[in-house]
DRENGULO-30228 format. One line per 2 residues: number of its first residue (from 1); for each residue z negated, x negated, y of C-alpha. Coordinates in steps of 0.1 Angstrom, whole numbers, plus 5000, padded with zeros to 4 digits. Layout:
! residues N
NUM	Z:X:Y | ...
! end
This chain:
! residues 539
1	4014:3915:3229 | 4048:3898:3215
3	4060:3902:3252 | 4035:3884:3274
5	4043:3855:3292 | 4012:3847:3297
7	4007:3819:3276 | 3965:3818:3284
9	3950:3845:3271 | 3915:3846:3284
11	3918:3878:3301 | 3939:3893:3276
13	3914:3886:3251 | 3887:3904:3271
15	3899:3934:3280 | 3878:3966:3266
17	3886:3974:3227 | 3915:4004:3225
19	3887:4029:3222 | 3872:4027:3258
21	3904:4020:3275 | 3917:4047:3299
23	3941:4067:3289 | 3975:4059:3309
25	3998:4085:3317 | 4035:4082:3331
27	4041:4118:3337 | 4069:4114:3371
29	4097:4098:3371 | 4092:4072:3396
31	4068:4055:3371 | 4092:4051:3342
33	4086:4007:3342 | 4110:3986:3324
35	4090:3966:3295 | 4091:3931:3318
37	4080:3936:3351 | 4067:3913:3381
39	4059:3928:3409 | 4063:3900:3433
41	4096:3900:3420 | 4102:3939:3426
43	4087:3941:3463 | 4093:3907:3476
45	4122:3893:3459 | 4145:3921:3453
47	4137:3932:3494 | 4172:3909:3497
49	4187:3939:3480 | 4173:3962:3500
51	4185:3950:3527 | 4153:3937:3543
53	4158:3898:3546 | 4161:3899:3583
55	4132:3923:3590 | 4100:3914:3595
57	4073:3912:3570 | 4042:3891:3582
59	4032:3892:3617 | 4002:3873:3637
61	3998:3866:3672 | 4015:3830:3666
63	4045:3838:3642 | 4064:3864:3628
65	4083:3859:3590 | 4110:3878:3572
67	4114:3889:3543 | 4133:3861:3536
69	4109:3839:3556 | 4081:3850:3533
71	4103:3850:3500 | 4109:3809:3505
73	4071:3796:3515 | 4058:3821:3487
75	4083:3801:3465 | 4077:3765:3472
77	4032:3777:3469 | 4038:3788:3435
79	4063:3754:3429 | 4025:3739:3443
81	4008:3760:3421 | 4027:3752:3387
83	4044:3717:3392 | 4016:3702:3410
85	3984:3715:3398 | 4000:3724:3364
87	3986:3757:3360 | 4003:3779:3331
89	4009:3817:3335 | 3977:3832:3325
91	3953:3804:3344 | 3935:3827:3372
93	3931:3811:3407 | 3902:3821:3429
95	3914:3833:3468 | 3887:3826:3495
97	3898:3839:3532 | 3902:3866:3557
99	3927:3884:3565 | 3958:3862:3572
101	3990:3853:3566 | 3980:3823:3547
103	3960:3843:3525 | 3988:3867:3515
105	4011:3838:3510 | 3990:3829:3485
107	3981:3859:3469 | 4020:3865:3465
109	4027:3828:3449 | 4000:3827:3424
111	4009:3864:3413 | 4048:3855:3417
113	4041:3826:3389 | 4021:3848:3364
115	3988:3834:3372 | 3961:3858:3377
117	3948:3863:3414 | 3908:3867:3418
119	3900:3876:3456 | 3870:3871:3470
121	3852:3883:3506 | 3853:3859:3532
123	3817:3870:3539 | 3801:3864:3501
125	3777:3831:3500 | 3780:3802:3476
127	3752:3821:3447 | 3779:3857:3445
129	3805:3829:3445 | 3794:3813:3412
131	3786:3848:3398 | 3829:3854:3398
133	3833:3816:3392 | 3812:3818:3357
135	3825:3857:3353 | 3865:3851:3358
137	3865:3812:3350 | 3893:3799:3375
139	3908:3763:3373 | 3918:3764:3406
141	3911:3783:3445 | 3926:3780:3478
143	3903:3788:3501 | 3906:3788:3542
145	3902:3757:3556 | 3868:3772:3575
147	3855:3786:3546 | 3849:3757:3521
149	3811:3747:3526 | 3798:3782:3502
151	3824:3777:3477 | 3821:3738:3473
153	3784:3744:3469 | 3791:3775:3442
155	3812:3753:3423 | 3781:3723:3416
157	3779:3722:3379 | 3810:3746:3376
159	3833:3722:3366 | 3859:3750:3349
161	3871:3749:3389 | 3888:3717:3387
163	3905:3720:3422 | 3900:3734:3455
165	3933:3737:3480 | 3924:3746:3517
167	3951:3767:3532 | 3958:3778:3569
169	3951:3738:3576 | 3989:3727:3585
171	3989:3688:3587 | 3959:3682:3568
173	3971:3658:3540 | 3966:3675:3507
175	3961:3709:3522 | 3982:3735:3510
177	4010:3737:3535 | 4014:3698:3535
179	4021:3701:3498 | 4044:3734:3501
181	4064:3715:3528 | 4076:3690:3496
183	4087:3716:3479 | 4118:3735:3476
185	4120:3774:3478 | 4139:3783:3453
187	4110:3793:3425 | 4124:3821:3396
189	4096:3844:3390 | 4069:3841:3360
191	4092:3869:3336 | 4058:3888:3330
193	4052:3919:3308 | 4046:3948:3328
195	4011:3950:3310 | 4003:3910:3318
197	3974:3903:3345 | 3982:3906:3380
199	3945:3904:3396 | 3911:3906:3387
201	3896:3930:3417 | 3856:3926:3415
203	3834:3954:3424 | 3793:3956:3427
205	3775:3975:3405 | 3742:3990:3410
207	3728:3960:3389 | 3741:3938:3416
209	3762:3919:3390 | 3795:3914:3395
211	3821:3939:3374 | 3860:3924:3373
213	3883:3952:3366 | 3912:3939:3355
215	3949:3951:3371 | 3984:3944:3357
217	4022:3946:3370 | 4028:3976:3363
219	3993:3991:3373 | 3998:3978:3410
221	4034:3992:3406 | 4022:4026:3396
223	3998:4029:3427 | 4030:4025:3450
225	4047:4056:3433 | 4020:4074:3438
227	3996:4078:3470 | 4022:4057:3491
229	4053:4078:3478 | 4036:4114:3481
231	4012:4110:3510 | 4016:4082:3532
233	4053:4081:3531 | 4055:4046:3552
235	4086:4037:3564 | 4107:4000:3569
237	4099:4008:3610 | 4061:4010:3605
239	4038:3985:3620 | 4003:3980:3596
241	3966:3967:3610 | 3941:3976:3600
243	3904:3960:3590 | 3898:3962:3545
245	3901:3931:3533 | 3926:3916:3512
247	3899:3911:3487 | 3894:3946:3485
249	3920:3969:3465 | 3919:3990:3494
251	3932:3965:3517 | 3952:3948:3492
253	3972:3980:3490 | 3970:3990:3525
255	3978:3956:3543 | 4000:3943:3517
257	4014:3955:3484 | 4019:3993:3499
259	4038:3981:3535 | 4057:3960:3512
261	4072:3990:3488 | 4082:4005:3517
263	4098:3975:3533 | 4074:3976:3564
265	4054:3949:3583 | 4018:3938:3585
267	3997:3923:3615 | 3971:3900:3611
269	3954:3893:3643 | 3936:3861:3647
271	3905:3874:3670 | 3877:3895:3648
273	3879:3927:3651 | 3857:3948:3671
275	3865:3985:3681 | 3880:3981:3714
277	3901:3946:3702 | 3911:3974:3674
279	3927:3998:3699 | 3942:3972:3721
281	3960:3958:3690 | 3973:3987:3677
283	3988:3991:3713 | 4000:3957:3723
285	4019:3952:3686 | 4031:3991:3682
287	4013:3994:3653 | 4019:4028:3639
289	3996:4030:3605 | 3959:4014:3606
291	3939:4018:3580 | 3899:4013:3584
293	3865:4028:3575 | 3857:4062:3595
295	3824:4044:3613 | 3847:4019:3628
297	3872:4047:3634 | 3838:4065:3652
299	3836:4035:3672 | 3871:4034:3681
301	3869:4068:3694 | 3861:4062:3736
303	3883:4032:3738 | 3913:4049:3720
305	3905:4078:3747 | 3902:4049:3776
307	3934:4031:3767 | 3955:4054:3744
309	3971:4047:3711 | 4005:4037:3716
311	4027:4047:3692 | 4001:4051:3660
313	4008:4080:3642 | 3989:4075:3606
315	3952:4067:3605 | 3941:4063:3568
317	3902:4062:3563 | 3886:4053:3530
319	3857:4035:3519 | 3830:4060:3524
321	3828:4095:3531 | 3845:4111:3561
323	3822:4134:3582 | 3839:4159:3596
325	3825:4153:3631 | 3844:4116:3632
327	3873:4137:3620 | 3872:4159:3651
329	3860:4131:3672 | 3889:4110:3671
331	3915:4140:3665 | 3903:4150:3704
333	3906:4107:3713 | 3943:4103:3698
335	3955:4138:3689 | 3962:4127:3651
337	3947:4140:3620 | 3930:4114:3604
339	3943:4108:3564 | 3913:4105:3538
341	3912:4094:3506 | 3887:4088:3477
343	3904:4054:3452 | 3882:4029:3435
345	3886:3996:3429 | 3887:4000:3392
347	3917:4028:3400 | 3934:3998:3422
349	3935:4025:3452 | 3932:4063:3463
351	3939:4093:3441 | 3927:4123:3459
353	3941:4132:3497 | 3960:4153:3519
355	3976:4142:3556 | 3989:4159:3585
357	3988:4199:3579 | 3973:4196:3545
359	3944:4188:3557 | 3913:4216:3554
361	3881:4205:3572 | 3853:4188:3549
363	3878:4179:3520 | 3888:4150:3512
365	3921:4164:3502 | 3939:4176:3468
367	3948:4154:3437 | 3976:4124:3443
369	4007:4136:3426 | 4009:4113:3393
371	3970:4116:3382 | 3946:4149:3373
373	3908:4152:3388 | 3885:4173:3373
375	3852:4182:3382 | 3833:4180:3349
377	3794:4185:3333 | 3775:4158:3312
379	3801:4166:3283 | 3831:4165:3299
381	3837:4199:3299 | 3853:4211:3337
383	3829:4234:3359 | 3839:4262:3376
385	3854:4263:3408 | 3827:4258:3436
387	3800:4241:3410 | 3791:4205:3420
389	3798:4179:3391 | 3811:4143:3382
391	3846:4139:3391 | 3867:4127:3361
393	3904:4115:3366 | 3929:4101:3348
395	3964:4088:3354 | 3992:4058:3355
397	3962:4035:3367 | 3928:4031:3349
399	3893:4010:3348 | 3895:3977:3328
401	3867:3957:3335 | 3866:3917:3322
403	3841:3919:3288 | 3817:3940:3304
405	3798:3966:3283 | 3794:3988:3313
407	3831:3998:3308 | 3814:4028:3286
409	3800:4045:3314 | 3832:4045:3333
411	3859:4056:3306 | 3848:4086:3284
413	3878:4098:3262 | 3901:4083:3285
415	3892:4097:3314 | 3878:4077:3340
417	3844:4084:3362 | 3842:4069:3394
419	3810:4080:3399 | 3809:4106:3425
421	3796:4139:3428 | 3822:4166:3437
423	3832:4204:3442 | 3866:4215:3436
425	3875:4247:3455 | 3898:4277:3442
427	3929:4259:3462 | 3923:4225:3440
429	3906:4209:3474 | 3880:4185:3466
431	3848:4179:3484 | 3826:4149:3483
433	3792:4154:3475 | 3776:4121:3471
435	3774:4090:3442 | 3762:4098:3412
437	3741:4062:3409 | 3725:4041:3435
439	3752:4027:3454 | 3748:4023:3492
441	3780:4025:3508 | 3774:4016:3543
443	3803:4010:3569 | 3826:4014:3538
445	3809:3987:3518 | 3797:3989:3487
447	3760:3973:3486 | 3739:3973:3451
449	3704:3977:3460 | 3692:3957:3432
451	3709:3927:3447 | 3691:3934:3481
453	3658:3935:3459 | 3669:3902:3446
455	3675:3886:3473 | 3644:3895:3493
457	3620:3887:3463 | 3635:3849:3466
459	3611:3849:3500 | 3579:3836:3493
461	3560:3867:3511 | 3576:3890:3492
463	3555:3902:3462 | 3578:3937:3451
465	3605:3953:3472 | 3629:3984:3465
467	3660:3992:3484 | 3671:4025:3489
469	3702:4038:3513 | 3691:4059:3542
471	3721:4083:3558 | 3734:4072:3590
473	3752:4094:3611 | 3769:4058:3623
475	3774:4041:3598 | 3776:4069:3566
477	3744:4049:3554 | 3721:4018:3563
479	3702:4000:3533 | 3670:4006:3534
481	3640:3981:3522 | 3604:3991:3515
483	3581:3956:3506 | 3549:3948:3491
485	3538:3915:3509 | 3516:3889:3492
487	3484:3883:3507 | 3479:3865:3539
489	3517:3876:3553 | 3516:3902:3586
491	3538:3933:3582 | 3551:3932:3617
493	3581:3933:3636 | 3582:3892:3636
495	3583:3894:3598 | 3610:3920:3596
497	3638:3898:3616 | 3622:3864:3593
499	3631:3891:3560 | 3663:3901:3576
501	3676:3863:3587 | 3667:3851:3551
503	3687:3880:3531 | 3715:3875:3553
505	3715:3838:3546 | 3713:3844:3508
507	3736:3871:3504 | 3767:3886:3528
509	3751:3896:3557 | 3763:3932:3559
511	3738:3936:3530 | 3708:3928:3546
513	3686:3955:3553 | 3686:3974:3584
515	3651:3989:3581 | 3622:3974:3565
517	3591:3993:3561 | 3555:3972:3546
519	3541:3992:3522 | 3507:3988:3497
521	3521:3996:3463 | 3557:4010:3451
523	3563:4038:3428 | 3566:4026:3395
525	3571:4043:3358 | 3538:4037:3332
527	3564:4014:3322 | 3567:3998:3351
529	3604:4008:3362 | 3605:4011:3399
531	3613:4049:3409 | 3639:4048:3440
533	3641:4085:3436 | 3610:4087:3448
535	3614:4059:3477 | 3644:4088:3492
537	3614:4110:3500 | 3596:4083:3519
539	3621:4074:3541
! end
């Protein structure tokens, strides 16, 4: 690409041949891109034009920044970034923290100076660490100060990741901030391609192995012209919280990239979250959007009743299925109708969903202005109204993954399969039916039960093991583990909670499995291929 800036092509070089890319439509107006295009430069540094230099931006309990505030300590990180650590546009750079304002400063820099962001969850352990690590091959990470141990131990014998940078660790020597603070804020944005790498987002598969689909300027630009633009319709007076991590698409878009199109502000609280610190946030900082899964909106529910909701008036839920009964539930707690959505990583963020009176009860809404869903056979051929199939969309965004030959199953023709199961009614509503593969989505998080299998065979009492998802009606789904032990090991309740403990110390915890049931033999194929389908029946 004669255009790029991006003088490392690493990522460039493994993106899918041109045959099993998606196809990438432009059909509105709004997402006619110039050829060079950085999107840092577009939401952050052209806010000045906007008008929005004075307003606020970033917000914790501690400090509040500006546009303008943010615009200048984004600048002298990426100064950090490319005079002091020498990375060239291209190089990606690992992120490793929560949700903060440190951690969006420095998603912001790195992406500012043409590098290539890779976010990872606060909760992943030092072995899913070195799977990204050896996957996306970073030279550098800035990680929060109280999350080094896991990714020092994931980078032993890794030496591609040359150089870790703590942030949100002010007068540390060496740590970010104390190296920013030398700097002046004046940095001229990386002049990226529109189609150079902004982020590689990673997403588990039902093998467990990490997939990396791959993101540029102008895809993140097309996502705020779409959903944003024709649903959400933030405005510069909104207030954002919410609990999807900046790791995830979902709250990459939600808590930062989309509040930023519209010229709005973010809050980060410094407390965890838990339901009832939730509702009091969203009353004590007039937060008026909130974005979160619908089993923590469930939980919300009584205390939003007890204490109210201030002035919220958009709650967006994605991440797993909506049931209509939380719907209801917290419609009767706070009087607003609740905003769902189906995205995907690999689509950056949602694509189907209807707010306020478009709303019908059990759908998850109609098509996103800027894309086309269709609910399709094994061919590709589109069903008839009413008939359950696999849900096939294309439009401005698509599924890249990093050199991964399981970019096949996703893009067919150019379409892209998200893997869901849908029915699409004679008013172009869509309803969720379920995944089409093995996925456990529980508490809006995506768990491959594979990697749960994994993980507990790594326990020396563990002779075979298969992990199913079991619905929930709190948390959509719990996983599910059924376990052969090896001779000499009790099947009671002492050695569920020892099982438990050790998956949650080897993977994230919200992975480990909720159930456990001892059994003598698994089903198994003459081949030996272990049959979950037939585990759903025995749970």
């Amino acid at each position: 690409m004669s255009g790029s800036a991006q003088t490392d092509r690493f990522v460039h070089d493994r993106l899918p041949p041109p045959a099993l890319r998606p196809q990438l439509r432009y059909d509105l107006p709004e997402l006619e891109f110039p050829d060079r295009l950085n999107l840092v430069e577009e939401l952050l540094d052209k806010a000045t034009f906007r008008g929005f230099s004075h307003r606020p931006m970033l917000r914790s309990n501690r400090i509040t920044l500006s546009y303008g505030d943010v615009r200048e300590r984004v600048d002298r990180i990426a100064r950090v970034l490319t005079e002091d650590l020498a990375l060239i546009a291209g190089n990606r750079v690992l992120l490793r923290g929560g949700n903060s304002i440190g951690m969006a400063l420095a998603w912001l820099a790195v992406v500012k100076a043409g590098l290539v962001a890779v976010a990872t969850m606060p909760l992943l352990r030092a072995r899913e660490l070195a799977d990204i690590i050896d996957t996306a091959q970073p030279l550098v990470a800035l990680c929060d100060a109280k999350l080094l141990d896991e990714l020092e131990l994931a980078r032993q014998d890794r030496p591609v990741l040359r150089t870790v940078v703590a942030f949100n660790a002010m007068n540390e020597p060496g740590s970010l901030a104390v190296r920013a603070a030398q700097k002046a804020g004046d940095f001229l944005p990386c002049p990226t391609a529109a189609d150079d790498i902004a982020l590689l987002a990673f997403t588990s598969g039902t093998t467990g192995k990490p997939k990396a689909a791959v993101h540029t300027h102008r895809d993140v630009l097309a996502a705020c012209e779409t959903w944003p633009r024709h649903v959400l319709q933030a405005t510069p007076d909104d207030v954002v919280v919410g609990s999807p991590p900046l790791a995830f698409t979902f709250g990459l878009g939600g808590l930062l990239i989309f509040p930023m199109w519209a010229g709005a502000s973010v809050f980060f609280p410094d407390a965890p979250y838990t339901p009832e610190a939730m509702v009091r946030m969203i009353g004590e900082t007039g937060a008026t959007i909130c974005y979160t899964a619908p089993t923590f909106y469930r939980q919300m529910a009584p205390f939003a009743r007890q204490h109210g909701v201030g002035k919220l008036r958009v709650c967006v839920s994605a991440g797993e299925g909506l049931p209509d009964a939380t719907r209801q539930l917290w419609k009767q707690a706070t009087g607003i109708e609740m905003t769902d959505g189906i995205g995907a990583t690999e689509m950056f963020h949602i694509f189907i969903s209807s707010a306020g009176n478009q709303v019908r009860a059990g759908a998850i809404g109609k098509v996103v202005p800027g894309y086309t869903a269709r609910v399709v056979d094994d061919e590709g051929a589109e069903l008839p109204r009413g008939t359950v199939g696999k849900l096939a969309v294309i439009g401005p965004t698509g599924c890249k993954y990093l050199d991964d030959p399981r970019q096949a199953n996703y893009v067919k023709d150019g379409w892209n399969y998200p893997g869901d199961a849908f029915v699409q009614d004679a008013d172009c509503y869509f309803f969720y039916q379920a995944r089409a593969d093995d996925m456990i989505i529980t508490a809006g998080y995506n768990v491959g039960g594979p990697e749960v299998e994994d993980a507990l065979l790594r326990h020396p009492a563990v002779a075979e093991c298969g992990v199913i998802g079991k619905p929930d009606e709190e948390r959509g789904m719990i996983v599910k583990a059924f376990c052969v032990l090896k001779p000499g090991h009790e099947g009671d309740a002492a050695m569920v909670r020892t099982l438990q403990d050790h998956v949650k110390a080897t993977i994230a915890p919200f992975k480990y499995p909720r159930e456990i049931d001892f059994v003598a033999a698994l089903p198994r194929t003459e081949t030996g291929k272990l049959q979950r389908f037939k585990l759903r029946h025995w749970r």
